[in-house]
Each structure stands twice: as C-alpha cells, then as structure tokens.
N, CA, C and O atoms as CSV, one atom per row, in Angstrom:
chain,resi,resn,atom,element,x,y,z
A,1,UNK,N,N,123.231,85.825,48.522
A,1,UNK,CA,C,124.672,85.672,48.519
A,1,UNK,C,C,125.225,86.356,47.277
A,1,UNK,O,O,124.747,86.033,46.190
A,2,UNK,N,N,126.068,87.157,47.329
A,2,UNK,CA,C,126.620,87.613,46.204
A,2,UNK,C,C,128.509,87.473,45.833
A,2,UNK,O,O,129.182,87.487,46.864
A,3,UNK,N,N,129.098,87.383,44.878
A,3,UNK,CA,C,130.510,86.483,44.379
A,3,UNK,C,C,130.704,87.756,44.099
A,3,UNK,O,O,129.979,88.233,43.226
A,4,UNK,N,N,131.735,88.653,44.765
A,4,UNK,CA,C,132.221,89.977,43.790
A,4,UNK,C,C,133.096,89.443,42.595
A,4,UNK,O,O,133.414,88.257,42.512
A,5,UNK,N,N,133.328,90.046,42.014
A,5,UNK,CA,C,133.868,90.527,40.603
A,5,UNK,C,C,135.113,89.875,40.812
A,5,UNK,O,O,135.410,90.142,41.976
A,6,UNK,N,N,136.327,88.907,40.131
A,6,UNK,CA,C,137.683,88.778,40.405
A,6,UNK,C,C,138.070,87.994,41.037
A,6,UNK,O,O,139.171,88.158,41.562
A,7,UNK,N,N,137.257,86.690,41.280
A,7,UNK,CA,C,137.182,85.200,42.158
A,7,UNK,C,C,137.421,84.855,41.450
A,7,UNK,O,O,136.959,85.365,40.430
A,8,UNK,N,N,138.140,83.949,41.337
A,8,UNK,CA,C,139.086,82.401,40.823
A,8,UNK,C,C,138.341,81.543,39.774
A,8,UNK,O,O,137.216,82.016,39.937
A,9,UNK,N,N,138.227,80.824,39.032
A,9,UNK,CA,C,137.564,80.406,38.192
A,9,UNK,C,C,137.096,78.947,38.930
A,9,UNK,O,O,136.137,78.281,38.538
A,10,UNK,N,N,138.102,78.530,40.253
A,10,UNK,CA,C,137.488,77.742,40.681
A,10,UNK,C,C,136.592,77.832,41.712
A,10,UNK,O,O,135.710,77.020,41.987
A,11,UNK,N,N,136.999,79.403,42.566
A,11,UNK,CA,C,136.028,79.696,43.771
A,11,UNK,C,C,134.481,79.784,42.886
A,11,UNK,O,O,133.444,79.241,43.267
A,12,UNK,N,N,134.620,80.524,41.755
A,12,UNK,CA,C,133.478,80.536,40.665
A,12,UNK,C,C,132.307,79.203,40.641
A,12,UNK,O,O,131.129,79.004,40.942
A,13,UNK,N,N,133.430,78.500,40.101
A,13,UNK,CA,C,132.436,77.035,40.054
A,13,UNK,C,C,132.393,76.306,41.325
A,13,UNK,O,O,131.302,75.756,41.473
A,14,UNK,N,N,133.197,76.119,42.275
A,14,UNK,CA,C,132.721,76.087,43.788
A,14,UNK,C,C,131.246,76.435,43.802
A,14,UNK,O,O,130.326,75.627,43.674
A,15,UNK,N,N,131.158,77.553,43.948
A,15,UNK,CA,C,130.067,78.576,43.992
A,15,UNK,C,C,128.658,78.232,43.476
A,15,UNK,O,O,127.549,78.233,44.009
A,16,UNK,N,N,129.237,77.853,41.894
A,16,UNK,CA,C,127.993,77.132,41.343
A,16,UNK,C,C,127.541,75.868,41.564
A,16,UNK,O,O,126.449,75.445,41.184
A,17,UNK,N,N,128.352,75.265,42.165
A,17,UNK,CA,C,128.184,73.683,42.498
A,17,UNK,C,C,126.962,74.154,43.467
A,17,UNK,O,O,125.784,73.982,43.154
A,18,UNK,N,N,127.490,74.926,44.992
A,18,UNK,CA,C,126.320,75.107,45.500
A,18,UNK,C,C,125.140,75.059,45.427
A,18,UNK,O,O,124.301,74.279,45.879
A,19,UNK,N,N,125.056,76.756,44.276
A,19,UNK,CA,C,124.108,77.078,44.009
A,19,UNK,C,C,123.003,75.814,43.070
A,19,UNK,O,O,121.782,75.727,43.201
A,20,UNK,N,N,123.675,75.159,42.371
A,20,UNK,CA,C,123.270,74.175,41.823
A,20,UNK,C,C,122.421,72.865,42.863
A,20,UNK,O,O,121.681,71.941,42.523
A,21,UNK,N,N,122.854,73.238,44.024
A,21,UNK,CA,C,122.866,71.402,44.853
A,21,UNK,C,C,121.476,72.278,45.214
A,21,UNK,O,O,120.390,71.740,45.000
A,22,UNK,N,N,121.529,73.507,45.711
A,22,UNK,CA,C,119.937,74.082,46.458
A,22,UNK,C,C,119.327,74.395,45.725
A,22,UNK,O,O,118.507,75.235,46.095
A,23,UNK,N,N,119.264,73.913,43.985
A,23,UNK,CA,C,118.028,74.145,43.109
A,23,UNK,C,C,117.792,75.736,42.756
A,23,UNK,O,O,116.696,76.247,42.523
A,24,UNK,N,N,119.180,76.462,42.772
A,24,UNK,CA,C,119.494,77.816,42.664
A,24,UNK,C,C,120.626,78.006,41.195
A,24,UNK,O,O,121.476,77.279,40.680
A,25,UNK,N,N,120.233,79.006,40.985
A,25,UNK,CA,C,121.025,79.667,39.510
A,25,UNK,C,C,122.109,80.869,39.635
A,25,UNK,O,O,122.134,81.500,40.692
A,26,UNK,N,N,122.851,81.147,38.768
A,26,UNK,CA,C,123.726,81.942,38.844
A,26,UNK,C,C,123.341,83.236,37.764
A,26,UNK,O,O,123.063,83.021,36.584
A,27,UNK,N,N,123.374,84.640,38.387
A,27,UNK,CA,C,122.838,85.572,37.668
A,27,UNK,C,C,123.708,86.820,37.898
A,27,UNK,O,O,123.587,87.655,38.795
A,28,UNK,N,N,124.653,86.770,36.854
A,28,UNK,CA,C,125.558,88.104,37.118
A,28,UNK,C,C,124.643,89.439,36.629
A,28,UNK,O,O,123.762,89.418,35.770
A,29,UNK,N,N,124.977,90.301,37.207
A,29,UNK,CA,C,124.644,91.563,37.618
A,29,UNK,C,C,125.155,92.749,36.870
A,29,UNK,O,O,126.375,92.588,36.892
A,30,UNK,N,N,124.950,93.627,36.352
A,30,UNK,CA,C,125.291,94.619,35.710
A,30,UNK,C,C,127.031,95.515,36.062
A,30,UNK,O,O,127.946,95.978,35.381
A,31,UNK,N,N,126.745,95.381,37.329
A,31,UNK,CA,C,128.055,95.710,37.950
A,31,UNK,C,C,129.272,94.720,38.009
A,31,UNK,O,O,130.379,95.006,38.467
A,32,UNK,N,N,128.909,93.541,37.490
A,32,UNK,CA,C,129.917,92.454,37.292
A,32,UNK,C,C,129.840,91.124,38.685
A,32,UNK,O,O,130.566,90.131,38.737
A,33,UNK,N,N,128.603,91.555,39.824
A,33,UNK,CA,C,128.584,91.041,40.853
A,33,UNK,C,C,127.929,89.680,40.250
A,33,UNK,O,O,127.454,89.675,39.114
A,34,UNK,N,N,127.933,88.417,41.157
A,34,UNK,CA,C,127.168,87.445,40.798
A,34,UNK,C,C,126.215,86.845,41.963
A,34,UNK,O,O,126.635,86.871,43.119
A,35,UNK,N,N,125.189,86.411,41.733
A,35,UNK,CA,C,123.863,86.488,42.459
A,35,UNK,C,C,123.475,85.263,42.579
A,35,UNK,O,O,123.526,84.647,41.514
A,36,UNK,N,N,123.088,84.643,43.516
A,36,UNK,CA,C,122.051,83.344,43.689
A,36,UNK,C,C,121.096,83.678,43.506
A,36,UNK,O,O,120.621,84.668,44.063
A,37,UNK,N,N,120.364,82.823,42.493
A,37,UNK,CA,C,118.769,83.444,42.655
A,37,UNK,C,C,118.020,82.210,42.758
A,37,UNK,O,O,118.738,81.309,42.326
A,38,UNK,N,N,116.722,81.696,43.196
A,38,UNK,CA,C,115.684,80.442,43.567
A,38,UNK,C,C,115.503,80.209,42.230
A,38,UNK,O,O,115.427,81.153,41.444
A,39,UNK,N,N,115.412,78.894,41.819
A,39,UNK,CA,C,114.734,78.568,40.839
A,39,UNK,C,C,113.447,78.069,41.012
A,39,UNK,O,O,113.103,77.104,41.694
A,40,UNK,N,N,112.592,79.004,40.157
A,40,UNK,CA,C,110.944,78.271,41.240
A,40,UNK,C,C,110.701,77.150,39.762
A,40,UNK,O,O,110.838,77.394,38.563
A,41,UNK,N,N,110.322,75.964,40.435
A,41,UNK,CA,C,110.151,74.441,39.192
A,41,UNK,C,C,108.878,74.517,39.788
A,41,UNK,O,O,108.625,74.975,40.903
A,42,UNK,N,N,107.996,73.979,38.868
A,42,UNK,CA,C,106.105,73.618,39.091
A,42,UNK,C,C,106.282,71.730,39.532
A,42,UNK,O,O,107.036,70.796,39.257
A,43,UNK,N,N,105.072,71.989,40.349
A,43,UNK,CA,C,105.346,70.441,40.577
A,43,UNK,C,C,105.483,69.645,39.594
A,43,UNK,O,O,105.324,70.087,38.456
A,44,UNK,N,N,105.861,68.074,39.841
A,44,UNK,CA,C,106.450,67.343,38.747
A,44,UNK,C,C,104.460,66.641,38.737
A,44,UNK,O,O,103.618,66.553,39.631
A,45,UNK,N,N,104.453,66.336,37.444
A,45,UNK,CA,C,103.127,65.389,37.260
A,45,UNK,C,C,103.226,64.519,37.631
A,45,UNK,O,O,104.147,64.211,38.387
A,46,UNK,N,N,101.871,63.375,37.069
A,46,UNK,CA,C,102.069,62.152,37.969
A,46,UNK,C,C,103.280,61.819,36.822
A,46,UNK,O,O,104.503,61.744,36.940
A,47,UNK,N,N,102.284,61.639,35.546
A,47,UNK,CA,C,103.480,61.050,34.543
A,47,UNK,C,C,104.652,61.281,34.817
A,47,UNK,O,O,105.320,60.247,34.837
A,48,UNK,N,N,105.616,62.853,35.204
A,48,UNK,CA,C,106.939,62.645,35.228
A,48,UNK,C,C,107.257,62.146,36.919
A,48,UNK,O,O,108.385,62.227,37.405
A,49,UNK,N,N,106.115,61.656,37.645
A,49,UNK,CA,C,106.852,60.993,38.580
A,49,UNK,C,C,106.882,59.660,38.593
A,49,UNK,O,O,107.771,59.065,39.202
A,50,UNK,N,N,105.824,58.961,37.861
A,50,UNK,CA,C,105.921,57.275,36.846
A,50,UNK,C,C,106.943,57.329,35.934
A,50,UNK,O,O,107.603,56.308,35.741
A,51,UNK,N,N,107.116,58.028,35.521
A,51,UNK,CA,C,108.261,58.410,34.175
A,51,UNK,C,C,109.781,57.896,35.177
A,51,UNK,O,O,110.252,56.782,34.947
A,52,UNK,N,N,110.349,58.679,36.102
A,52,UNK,CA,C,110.876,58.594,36.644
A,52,UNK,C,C,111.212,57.257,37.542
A,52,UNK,O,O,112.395,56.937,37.657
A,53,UNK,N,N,110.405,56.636,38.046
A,53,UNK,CA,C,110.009,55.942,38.772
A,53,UNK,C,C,110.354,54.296,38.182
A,53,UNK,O,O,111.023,53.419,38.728
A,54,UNK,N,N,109.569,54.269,36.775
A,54,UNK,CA,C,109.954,52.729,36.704
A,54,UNK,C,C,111.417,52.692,36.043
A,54,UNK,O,O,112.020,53.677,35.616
A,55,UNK,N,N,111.852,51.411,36.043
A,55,UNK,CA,C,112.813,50.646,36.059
A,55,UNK,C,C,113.459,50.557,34.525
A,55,UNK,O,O,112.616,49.799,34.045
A,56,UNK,N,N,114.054,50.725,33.823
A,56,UNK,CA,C,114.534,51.211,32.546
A,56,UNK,C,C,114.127,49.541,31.744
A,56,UNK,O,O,113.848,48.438,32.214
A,57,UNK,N,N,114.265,50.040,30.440
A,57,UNK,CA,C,113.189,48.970,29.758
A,57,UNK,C,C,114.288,47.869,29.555
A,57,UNK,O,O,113.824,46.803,29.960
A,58,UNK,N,N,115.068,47.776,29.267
A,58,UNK,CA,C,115.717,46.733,29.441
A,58,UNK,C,C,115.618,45.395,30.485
A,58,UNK,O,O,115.473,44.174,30.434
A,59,UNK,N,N,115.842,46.768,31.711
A,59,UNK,CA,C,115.386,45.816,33.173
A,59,UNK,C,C,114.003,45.448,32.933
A,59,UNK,O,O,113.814,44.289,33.303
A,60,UNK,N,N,113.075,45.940,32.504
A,60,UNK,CA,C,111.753,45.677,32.489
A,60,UNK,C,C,111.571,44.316,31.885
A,60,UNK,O,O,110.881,43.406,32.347
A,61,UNK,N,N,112.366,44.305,30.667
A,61,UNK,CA,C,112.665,43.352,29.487
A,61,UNK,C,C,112.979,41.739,30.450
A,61,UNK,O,O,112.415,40.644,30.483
A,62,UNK,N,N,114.240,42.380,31.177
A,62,UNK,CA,C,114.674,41.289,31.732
A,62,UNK,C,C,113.573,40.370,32.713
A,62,UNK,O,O,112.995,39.285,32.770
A,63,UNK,N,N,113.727,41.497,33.334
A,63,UNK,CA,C,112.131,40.815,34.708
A,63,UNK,C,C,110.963,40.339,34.266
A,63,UNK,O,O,110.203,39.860,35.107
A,64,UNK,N,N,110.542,40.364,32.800
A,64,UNK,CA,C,109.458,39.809,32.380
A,64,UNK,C,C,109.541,38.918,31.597
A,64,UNK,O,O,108.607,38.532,30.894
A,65,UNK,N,N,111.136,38.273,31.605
A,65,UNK,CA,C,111.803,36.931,30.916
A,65,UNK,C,C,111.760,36.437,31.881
A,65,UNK,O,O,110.883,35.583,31.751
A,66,UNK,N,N,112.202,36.381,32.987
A,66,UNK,CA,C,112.626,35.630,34.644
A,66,UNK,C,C,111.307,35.641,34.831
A,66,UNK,O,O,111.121,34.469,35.161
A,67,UNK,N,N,110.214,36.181,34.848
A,67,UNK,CA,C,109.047,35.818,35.030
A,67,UNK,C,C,108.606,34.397,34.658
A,67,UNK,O,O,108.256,33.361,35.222
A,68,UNK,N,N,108.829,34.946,33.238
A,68,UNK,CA,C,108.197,33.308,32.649
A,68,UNK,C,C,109.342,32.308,32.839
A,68,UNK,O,O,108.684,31.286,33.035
A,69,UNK,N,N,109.974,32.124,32.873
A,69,UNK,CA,C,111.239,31.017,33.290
A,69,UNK,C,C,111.084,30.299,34.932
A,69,UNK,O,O,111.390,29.172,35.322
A,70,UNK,N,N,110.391,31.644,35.775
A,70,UNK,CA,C,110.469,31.252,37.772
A,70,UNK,C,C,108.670,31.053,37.445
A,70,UNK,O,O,108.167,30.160,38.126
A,71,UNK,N,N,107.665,31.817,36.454
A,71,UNK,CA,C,106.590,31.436,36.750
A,71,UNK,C,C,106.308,32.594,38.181
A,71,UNK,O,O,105.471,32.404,39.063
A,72,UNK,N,N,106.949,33.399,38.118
A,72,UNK,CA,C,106.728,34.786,38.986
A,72,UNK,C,C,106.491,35.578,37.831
A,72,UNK,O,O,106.698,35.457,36.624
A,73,UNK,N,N,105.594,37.104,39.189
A,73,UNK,CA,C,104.943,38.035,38.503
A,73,UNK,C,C,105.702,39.441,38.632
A,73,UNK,O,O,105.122,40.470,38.286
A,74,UNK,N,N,107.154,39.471,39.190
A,74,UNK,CA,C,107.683,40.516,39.863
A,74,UNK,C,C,107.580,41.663,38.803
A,74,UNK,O,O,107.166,42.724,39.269
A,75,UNK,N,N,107.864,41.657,37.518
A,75,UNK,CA,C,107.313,42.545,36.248
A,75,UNK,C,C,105.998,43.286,36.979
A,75,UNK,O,O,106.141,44.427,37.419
A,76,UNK,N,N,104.698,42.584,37.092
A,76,UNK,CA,C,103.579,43.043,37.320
A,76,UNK,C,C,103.892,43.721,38.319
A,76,UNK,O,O,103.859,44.919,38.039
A,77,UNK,N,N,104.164,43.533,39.297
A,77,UNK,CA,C,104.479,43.538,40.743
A,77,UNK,C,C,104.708,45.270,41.021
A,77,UNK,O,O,104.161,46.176,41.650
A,78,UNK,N,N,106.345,44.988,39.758
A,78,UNK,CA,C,106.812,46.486,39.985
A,78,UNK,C,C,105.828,47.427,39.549
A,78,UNK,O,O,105.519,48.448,40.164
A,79,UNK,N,N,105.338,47.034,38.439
A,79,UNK,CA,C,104.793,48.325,37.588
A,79,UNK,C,C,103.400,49.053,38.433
A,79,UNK,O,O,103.123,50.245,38.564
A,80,UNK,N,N,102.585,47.667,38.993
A,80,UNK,CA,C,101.542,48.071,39.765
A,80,UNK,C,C,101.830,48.786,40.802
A,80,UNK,O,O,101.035,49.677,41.101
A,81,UNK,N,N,103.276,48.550,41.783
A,81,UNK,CA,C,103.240,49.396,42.626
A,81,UNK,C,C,103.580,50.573,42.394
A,81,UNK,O,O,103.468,51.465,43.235
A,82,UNK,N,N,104.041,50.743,41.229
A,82,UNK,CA,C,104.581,52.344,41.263
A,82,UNK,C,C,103.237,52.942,40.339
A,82,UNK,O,O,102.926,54.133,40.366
A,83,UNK,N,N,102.447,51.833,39.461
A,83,UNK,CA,C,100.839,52.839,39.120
A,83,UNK,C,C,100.269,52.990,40.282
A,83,UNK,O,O,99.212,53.597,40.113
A,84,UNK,N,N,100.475,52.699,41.554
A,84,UNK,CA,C,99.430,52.526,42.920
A,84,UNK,C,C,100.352,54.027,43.476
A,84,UNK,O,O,99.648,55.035,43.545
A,85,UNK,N,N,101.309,54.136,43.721
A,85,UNK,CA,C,102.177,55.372,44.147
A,85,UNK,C,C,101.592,56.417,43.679
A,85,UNK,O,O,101.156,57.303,44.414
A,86,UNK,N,N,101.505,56.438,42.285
A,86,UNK,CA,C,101.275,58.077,41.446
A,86,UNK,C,C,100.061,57.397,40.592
A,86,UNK,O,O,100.187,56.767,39.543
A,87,UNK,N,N,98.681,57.718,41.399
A,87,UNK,CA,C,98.458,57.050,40.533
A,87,UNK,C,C,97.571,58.603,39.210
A,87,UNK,O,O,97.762,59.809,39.364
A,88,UNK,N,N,96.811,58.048,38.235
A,88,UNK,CA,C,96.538,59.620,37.550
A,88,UNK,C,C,95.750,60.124,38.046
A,88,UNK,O,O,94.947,59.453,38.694
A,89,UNK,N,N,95.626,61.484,37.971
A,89,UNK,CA,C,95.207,62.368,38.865
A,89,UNK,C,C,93.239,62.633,37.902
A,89,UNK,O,O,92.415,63.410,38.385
C-alpha cells in the first residue's frame, strides 16, 4: 500500500493506525511516497509469555492475603496454571 505525498495529517495517521493494528510500520520513501512495510517480531519466550501472563503484584499481593483469611489456595492456583501453560523450555 502506498500514501502519496500531500494527505492530510489525519488521512496520515488514519493510515498509521492501520498499519499499526496489522503489526506493520510506516516507511517514507525517497520520493516522498509512504510505504507499509511487515514488521517481522521473533517469537515471544516462555518468560515473556509468563511475564505477560501473571496477574500484577499487587493483585498477587491481594490473593495471597484472601488466601490466608478463606484458608484457599487461589494465589497457588493462578501461578501454577500459568507455570503449566508456558512452561520452560
């Protein structure tokens, strides 16, 4: 797909929103044209898919207070299932 030269500053970022949502970049061109190009990403590791995955430490914080208060393990619960998901390679 190419944006000639002299589009709107919002057809512009329109444009990039796109290119942005399909994991694509914006690469103007010598001639002033602008270009979609693929962004190639390497797979994510396990770590950044555990990384991702658990529950922010606060919440963690919380769920392993309500633990001991209900005498539940839901803390354990979460963390094991998402080490069982990804687990290391």
């Amino acid at each position: 797909m190419i944006l000639k030269k002299g589009y709107t500053n919002t057809e512009y970022a329109d444009f990039a929103v796109l290119a942005n949502s399909k994991g694509m970049r914006l690469i103007t061109k010598e001639n002033g044209n602008v270009e979609m190009v693929e962004i190639i990403r390497p797979e994510p590791t396990y770590q950044e898919l555990r990384r991702r995955a658990y529950p922010e430490i606060l919440e963690q914080l919380d769920m392993i207070y309500w633990d001991k208060i209900n005498g539940t393990n839901n803390w354990m619960t979460t963390i094991t299932d998402i080490k069982n998901k990804y687990p290391k390679e």
